[in-house]
C-alpha positions as CSV (number, residue, x, y, z in Angstrom):
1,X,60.8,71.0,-73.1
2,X,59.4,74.2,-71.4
3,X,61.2,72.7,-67.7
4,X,64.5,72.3,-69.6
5,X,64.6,76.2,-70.5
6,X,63.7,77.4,-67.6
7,X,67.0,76.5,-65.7
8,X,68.9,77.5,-68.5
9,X,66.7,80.6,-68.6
10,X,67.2,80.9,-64.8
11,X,71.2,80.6,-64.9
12,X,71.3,83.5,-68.0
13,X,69.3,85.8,-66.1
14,X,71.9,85.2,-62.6
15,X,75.0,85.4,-64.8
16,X,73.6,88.2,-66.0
17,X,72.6,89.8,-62.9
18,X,75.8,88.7,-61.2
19,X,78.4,91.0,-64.3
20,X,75.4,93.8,-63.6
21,X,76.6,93.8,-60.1
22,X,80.6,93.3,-60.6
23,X,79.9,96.3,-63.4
24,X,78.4,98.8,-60.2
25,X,81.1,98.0,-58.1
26,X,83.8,98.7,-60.6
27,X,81.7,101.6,-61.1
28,X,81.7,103.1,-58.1
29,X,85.6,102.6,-57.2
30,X,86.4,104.1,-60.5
31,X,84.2,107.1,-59.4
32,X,85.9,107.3,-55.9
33,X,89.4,107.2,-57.4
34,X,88.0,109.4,-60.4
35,X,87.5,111.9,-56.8
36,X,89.9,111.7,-55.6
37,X,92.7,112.1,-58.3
38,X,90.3,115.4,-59.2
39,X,90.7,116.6,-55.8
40,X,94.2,116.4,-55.5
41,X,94.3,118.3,-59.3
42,X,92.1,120.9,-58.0
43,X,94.0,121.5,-54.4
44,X,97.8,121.5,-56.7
45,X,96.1,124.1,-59.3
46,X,94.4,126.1,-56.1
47,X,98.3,126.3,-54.8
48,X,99.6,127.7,-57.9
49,X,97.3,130.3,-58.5
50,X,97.6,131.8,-55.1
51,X,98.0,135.4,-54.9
52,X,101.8,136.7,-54.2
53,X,101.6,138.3,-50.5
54,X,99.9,141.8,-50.9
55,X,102.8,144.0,-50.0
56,X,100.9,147.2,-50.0
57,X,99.5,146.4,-46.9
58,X,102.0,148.5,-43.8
59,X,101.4,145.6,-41.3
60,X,102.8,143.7,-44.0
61,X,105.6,145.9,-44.5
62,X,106.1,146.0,-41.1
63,X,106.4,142.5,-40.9
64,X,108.9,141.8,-43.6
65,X,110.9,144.6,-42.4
66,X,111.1,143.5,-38.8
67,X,111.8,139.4,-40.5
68,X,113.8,140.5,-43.1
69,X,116.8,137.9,-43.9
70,X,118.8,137.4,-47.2
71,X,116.5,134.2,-47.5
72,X,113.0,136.2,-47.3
73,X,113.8,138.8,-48.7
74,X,114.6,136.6,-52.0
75,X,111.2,135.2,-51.5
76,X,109.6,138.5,-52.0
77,X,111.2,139.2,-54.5
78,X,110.5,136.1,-56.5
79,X,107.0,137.1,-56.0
80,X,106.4,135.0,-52.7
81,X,106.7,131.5,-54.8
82,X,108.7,128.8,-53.4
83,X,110.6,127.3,-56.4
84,X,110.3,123.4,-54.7
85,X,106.5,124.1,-53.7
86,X,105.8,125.3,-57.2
87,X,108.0,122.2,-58.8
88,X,106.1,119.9,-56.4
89,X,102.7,121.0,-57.4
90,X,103.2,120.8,-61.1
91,X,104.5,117.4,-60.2
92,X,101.1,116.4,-58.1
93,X,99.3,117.7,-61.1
94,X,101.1,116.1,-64.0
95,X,100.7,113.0,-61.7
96,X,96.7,113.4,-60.9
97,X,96.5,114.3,-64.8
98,X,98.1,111.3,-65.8
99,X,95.7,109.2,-63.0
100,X,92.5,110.9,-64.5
101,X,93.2,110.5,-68.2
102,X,94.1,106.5,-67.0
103,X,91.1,106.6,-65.0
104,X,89.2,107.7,-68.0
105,X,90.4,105.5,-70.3
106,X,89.5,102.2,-68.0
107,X,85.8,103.9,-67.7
108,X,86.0,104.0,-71.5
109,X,87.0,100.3,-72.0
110,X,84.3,99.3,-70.0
């Protein structure tokens, strides 16, 4: 009787072993996506909360003055935010939201 359990025993312990393993490695791609849709969140928010150009500055000044078009000179005074750039951003970070709240959720079912 003891022989007979043992392979069963033996087979348990390897299937078990064997979902341990799959588990780790769906583990660890989940954390590497998990990255890298954070990274992409952090970079978009980073773009967004950059400082309009400090126009106090007389280099500056002299610079815009010396550049100055019909086109820059609505840029500065939209505060130095691209309209597209801005609607990209909030784009990339409704997107990378939408990855990490997914990416959460399959974590969570596991």
């Amino acid at each position: 009787m003891e022989s007979e359990l043992k392979p069963e025993l033996k087979e348990k312990v390897s299937n078990i072993f064997q979902d341990f393993l799959i588990r780790v490695t769906k583990l660890e791609e989940l954390a590497g996506i998990g990255s890298r849709l954070l990274n992409g969140y952090q970079q978009a928010l980073e773009f967004l909360r950059q400082p309009p150009i400090d126009g106090t500055s007389q280099l500056i000044k002299n610079i815009i003055k010396a550049n100055e078009t019909r086109r820059v000179k609505s840029y500065i005074e939209a505060g130095c935010i691209n309209v597209h750039d801005s609607i990209q951003n909030t784009n990339k970070l409704h997107t990378c939201l939408l990855g990490l709240h997914n990416h959460l959720s399959q974590d969570l079912i596991k």
